[in-house]
C-alpha positions in Angstrom: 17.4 37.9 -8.5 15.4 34.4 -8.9 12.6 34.5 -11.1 9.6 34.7 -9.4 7.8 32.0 -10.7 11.1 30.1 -10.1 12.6 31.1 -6.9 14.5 27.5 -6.7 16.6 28.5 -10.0 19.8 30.3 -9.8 20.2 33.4 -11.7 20.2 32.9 -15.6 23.6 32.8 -16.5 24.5 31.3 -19.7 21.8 29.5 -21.2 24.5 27.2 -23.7 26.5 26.1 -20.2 26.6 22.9 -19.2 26.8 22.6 -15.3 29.6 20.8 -13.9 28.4 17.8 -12.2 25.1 17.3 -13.7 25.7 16.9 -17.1 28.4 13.8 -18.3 31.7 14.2 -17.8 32.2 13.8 -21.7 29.6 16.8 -22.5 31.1 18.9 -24.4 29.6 22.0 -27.0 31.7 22.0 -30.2 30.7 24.6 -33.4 27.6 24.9 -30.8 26.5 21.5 -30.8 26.1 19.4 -27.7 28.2 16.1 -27.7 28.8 13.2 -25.5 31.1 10.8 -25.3 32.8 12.1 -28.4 29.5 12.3 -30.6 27.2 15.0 -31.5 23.9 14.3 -30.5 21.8 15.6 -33.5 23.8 13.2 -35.5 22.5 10.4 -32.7 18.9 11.9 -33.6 19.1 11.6 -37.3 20.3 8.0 -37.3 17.5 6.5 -34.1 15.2 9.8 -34.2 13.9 11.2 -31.2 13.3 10.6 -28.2 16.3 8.4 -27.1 18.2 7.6 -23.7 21.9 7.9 -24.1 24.2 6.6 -21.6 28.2 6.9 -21.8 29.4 3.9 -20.7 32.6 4.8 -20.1 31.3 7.1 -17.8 28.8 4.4 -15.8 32.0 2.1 -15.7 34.0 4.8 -13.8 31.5 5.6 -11.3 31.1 2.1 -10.2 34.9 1.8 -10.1 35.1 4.6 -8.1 32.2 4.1 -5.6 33.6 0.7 -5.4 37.0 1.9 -4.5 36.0 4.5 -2.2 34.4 2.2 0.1 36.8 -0.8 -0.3 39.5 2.1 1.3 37.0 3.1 3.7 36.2 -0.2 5.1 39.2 -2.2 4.9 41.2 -4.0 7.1 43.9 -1.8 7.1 41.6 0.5 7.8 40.2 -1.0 11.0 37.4 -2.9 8.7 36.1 -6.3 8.2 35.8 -5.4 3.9 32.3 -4.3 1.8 30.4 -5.6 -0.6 28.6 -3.8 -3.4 25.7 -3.9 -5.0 24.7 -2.2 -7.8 20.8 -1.4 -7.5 19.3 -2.5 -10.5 15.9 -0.5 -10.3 18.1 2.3 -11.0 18.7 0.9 -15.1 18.8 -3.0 -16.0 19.6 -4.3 -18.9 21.3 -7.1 -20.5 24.7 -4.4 -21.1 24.8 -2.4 -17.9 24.5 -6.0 -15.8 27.8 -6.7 -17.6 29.2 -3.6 -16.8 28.3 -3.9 -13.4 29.8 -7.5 -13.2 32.7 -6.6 -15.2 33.8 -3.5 -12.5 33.6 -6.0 -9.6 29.8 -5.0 -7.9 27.3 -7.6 -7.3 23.8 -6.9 -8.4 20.6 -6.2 -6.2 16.8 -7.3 -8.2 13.4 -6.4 -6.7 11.6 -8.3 -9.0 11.5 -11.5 -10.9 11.9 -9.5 -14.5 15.3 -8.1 -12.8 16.2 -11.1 -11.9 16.1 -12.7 -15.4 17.7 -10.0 -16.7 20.7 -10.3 -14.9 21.0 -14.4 -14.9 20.5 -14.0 -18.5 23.6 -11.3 -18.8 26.0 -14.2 -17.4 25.8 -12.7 -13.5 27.2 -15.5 -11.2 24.0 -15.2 -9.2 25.9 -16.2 -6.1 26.3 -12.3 -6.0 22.7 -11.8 -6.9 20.6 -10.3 -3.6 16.8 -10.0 -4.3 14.8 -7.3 -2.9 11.2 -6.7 -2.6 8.2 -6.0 0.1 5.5 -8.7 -1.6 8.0 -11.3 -3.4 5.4 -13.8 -5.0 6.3 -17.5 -4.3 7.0 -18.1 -8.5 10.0 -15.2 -7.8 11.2 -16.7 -4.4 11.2 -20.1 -6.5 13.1 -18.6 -9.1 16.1 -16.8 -6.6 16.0 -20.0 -4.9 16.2 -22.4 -7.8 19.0 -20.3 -9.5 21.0 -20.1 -6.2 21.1 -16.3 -5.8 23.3 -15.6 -2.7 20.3 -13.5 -0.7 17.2 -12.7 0.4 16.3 -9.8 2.0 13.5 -10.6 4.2 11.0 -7.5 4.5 8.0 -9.2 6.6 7.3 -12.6 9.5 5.4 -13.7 6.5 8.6 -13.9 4.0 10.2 -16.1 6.8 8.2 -18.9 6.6 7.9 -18.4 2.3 11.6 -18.6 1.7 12.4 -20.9 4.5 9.5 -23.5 3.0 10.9 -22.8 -1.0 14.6 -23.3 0.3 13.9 -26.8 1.7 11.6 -28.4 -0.8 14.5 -27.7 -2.9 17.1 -28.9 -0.4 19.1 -25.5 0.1 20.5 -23.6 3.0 18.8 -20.0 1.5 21.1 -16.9 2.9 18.8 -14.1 3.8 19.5 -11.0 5.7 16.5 -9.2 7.7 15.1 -5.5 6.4 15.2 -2.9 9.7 13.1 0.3 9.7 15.1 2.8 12.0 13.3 5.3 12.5 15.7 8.1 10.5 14.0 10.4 8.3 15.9 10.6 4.8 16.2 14.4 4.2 14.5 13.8 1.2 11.1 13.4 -0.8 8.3 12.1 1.5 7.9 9.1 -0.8 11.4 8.9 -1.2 12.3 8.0 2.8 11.9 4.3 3.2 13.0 3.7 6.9 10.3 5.9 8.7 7.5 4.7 10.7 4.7 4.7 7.9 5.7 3.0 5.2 5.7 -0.6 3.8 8.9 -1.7 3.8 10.9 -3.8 7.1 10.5 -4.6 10.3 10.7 -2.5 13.2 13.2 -2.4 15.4 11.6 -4.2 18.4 10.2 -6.6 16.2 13.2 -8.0 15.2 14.3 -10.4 17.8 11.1 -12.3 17.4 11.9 -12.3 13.7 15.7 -13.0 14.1 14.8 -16.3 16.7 12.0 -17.6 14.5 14.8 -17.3 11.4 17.1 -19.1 13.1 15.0 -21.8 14.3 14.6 -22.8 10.3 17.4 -25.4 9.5 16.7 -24.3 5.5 18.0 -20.3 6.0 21.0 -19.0 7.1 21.1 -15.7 8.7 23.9 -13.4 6.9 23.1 -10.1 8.8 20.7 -7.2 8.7 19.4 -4.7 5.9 18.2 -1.0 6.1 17.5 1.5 4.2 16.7 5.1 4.8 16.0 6.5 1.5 16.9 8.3 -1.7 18.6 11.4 -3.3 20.5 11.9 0.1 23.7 14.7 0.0 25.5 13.8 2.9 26.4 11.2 5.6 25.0 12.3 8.6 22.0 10.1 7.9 23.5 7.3 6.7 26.3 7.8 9.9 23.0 8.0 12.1 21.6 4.9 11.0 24.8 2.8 11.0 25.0 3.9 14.7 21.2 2.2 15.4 21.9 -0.5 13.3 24.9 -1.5 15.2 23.3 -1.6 18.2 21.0 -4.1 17.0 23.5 -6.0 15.1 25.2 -6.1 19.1 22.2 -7.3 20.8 21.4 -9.9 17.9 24.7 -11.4 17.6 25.6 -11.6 21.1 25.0 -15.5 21.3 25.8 -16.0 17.6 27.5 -13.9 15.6 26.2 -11.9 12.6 28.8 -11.5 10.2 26.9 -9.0 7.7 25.5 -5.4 8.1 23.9 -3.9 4.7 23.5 -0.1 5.1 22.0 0.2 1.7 21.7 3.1 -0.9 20.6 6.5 -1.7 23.5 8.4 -2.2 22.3 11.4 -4.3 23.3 13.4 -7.7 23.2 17.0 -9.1 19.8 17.4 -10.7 20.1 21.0 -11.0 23.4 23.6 -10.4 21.9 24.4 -7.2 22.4 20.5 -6.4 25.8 19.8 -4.1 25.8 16.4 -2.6 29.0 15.3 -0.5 31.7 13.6 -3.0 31.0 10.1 -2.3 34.6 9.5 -1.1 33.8 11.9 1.7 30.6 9.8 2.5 32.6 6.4 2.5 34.8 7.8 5.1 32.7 9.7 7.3 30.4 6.7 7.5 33.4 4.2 8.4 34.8 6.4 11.0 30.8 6.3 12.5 30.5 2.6 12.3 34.1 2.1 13.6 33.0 4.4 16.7 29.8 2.9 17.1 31.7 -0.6 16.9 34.3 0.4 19.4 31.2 1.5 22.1 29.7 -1.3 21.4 32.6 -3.8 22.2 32.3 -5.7 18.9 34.2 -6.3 15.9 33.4 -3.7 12.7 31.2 -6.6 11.0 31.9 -6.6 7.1 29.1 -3.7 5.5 27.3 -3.9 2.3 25.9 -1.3 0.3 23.5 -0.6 -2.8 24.5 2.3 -5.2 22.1 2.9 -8.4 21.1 6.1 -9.0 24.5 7.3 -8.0 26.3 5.4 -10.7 23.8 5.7 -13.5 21.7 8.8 -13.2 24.4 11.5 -14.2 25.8 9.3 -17.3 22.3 9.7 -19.0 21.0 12.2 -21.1 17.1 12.4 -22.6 17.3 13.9 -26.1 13.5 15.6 -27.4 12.8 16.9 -30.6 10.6 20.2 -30.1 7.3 20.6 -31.3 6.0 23.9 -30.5 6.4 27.0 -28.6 4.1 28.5 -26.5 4.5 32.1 -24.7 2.0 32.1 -21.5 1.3 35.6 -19.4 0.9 35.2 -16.0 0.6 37.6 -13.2 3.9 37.1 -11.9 5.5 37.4 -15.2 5.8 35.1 -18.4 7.1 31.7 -19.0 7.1 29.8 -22.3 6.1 26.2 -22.3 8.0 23.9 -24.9 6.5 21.2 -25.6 8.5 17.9 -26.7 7.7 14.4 -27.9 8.3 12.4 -24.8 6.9 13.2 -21.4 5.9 11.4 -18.3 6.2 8.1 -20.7 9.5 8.1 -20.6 10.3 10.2 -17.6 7.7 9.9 -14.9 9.7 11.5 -11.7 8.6 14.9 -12.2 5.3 13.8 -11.7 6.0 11.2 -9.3 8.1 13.2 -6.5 8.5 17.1 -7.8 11.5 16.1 -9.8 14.0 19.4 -11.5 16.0 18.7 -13.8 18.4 20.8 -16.4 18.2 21.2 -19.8 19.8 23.0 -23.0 19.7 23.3 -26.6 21.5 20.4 -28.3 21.5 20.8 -32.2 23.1 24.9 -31.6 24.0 27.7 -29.5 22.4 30.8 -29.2 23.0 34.5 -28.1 19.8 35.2 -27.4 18.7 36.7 -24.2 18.1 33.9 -21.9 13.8 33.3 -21.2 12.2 31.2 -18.6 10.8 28.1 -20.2 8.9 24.9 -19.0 9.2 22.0 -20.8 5.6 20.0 -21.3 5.6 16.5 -22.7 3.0 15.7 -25.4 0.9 13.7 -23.3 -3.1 14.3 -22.5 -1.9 15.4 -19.0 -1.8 18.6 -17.4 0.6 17.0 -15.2 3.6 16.1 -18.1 5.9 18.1 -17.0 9.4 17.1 -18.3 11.5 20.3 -16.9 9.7 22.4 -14.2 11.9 25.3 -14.9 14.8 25.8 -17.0 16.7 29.3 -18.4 17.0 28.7 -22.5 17.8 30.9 -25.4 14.6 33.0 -26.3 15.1 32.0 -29.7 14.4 28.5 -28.7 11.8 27.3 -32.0 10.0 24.2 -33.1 12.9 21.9 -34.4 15.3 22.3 -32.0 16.5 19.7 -30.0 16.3 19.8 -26.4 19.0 18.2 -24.2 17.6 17.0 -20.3 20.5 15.7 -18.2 20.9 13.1 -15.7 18.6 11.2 -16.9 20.2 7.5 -16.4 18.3 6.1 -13.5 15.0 5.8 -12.9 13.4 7.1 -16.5 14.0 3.8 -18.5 13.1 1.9 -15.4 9.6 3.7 -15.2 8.8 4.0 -18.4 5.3 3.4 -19.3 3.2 3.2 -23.0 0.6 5.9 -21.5 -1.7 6.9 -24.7 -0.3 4.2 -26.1 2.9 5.4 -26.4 5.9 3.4 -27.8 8.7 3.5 -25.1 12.1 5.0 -26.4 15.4 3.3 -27.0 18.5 3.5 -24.2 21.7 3.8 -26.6 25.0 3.7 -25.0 28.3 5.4 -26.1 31.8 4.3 -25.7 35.0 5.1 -27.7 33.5 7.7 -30.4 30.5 4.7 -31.2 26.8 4.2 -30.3 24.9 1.2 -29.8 21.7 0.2 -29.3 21.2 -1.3 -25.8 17.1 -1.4 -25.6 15.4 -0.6 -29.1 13.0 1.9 -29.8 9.0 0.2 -29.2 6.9 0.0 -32.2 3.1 0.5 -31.9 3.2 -2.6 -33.3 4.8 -3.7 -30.2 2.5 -1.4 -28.1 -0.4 -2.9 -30.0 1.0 -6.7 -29.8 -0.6 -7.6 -26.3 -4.4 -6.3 -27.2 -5.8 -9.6 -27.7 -9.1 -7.3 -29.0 -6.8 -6.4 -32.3 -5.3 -9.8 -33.2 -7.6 -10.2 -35.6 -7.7 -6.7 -36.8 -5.8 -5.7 -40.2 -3.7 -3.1 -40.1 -5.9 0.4 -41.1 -5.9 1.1 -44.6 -5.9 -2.7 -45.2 -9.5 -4.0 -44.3 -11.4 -6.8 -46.2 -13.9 -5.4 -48.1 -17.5 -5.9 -46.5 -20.3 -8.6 -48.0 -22.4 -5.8 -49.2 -19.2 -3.8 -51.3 -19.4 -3.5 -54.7 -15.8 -3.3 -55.1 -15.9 -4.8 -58.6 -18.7 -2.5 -60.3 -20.7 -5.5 -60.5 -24.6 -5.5 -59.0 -25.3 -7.2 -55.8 -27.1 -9.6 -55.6 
């Protein structure tokens, strides 16, 4: 029977199992002890302390092989396709490493923002396959795409028309761009989640984009490659996607009837086990499914299957990452529905801000032992000022759980190192990676030093405890004067 103070969990189970499919491939529990990629995690702790982001590269790696592969079969020629193109969102987790690895496994890489963008110029990405995102690009970040030769722009406004065309030819370029669409399909997903319904701040409407398209290619400095959509996150299946392909074909018709457009991006938001009562569609079984509905859609239509793009993040990152806490205390609360005990931990919605954003769940277990303890229903509090910092909602753990342990939270690779924050001045955490039995650091750990560093107010300030002593001390015995 569910708990009632958590009627979304399944029965308690086990409360050492790992759930297949949300926690890395590699996690394993040997002597007790929670390992990934071939290394126990308390040992990971000792070395970089707690709290850390761990990612298993050689887990990342395989997922973007394999979504990579899954839609190059669905979409290829042989296939009765024109080929794909993918893009690896880098919201999702960017750094200097994973833009290698993305580069490395054949996927192109998708920035919102000029910070993303250096990132991945920096990592050595050909930035030809570069596209650039973004609802309010500033001109010094359109300057920057267009001065490095990034191979697209999506346009999300009229207004970004006349930006990027005006940037491309003071610098004497042809800029690709494709067009953002808003369909009209409702992601079944978080409200703030579903970017393509009416409401929201990002494309164009459908029956504004002719206007859009003609006033594009009247500028002799932009090239129109195709058009964008996007329908949101965290989505299980492809009956959304399928739906949208089927809308966005029609347009991509109607657009292209007096000159062609050889590009349709159907963007990203394929979703991931959170929780064991999470079961999206096996991405191969979304590849196909949404082929079949653009070939169909394409046949209707009379046109040829145009060559799709898509933009994977969360999908390839998120279940490769795990969030290890160190606990600090233990907390029993009565309620009238029952008891829950709150464990509190030294990160929070610093270093994990989706709970808080969107109603995020997520899993959790016991890293540095096992137990045979009776499972207990636990919430897991961050340290922060906030009666908000929630980490994990609701989680079955051993009722022997005590201050010391270390607490394990899974799929935790997209969207937590990418939000982070120093609320109550808090030193953001390191992202280590594992691969082959060995950890490195990819981002290190923040110093308040670092925190402190930007506080223009404390340049002058010693560090406490090493103050100049004031005019009127007598720090010599002597008599003032």
């Amino acid at each position: 029977m569910p708990h009632p103070l958590a009627p979304h969990l399944t029965d308690a189970g086990d409360p050492n199992a790992l759930a297949e499919g949300v926690w890395p491939a590699s996690a394993e529990r040997v002597d007790g002890r929670l390992r990934v990629g071939g290394v126990d995690l308390e040992r990971i702790a000792e070395q970089h302390g707690t709290p850390f982001l761990l990612v298993d590269e050689t887990e990342v790696r395989g997922r973007a092989r394999r979504i990579r592969e899954a839609f190059e079969a669905a979409f290829s020629p042989e296939a009765g396709g024109a080929g794909v193109d993918v893009y690896y969102a880098g919201k999702a987790l960017l750094t200097g490493d994973v833009a290698r690895w993305m580069r490395d496994e054949g996927l192109r890489i998708d920035v919102c923002t000029g910070g993303e963008l250096a990132i991945a110029l920096r990592a050595g990405v050909d930035p030809a396959l570069i596209g650039s995102h973004g609802n309010n690009k500033s001109l010094a970040e359109i300057e920057a795409g267009v001065t490095a030769g990034i191979g697209t722009f999506v346009i999300d406004s009229a207004i970004e028309v006349e930006r990027i065309a005006a940037v491309a030819e003071r610098a004497g370029r042809v800029q690709r761009v494709r067009l953002r669409i808003s369909v009209g399909v409702h992601a079944s997903t978080h409200e703030f989640l579903a970017t393509s319904h009416e409401d929201q701040k990002f494309g164009i409407p459908i029956d504004e984009a002719p206007a859009v398209v003609a006033r594009i290619r009247e500028l002799p400095s932009l090239e129109l490659a195709g058009l964008h959509t996007h329908i949101g996150s965290q989505i299980f299946d492809h009956a959304g996607f399928a739906e949208s392909a089927r809308r966005m074909l029609a347009l991509h018709a109607e657009l292209g009837a007096d000159e062609p457009l050889p590009e349709l991006n159907l963007g990203g938001g394929f979703g991931i086990a959170y929780t064991a009562a999470d079961s999206p569609e096996p991405i191969e079984a979304i590849a196909s499914r949404l082929a079949d509905a653009v070939r169909q859609a394409a046949g209707e239509l009379g046109i040829p299957v145009p060559r799709i793009a898509i933009e994977p993040g969360r999908w390839i990152v998120g279940p490769a990452g795990v969030t290890v806490y160190s606990i600090g205390t233990v907390k029993p609360v009565r309620l009238a529905d029952g008891a829950r005990t709150y464990v509190a931990v030294d990160g929070g919605m610093s270093d994990n801000a989706r709970p808080a954003l969107y109603d995020a769940q997520y899993s959790a277990r016991l890293a540095n032992r096992a137990s045979d303890a009776e499972p207990t229903l636990v919430r897991v509090a961050g340290h922060h000022c906030e009666s908000g910092d929630i980490v994990v909602d609701a989680e079955w753990l051993p009722a022997d759980v005590e201050p010391g342990d270390l607490l394990a939270v899974a799929a935790t690779g997209a969207y937590c190192h990418s939000l982070a924050s120093n609320y109550n001045a808090t030193p953001r955490p390191p992202v280590l990676a594992v691969a082959d039995g060995a950890v490195r650091v990819l981002v290190r750990r923040e110093s308040i030093d670092d925190v402190l560093s930007r506080d223009e107010g404390l340049a002058a300030s010693p560090p406490a405890g090493t103050e100049a002593p004031r005019p009127d001390d007598d720090t010599t015995g002597a008599a003032t004067a």
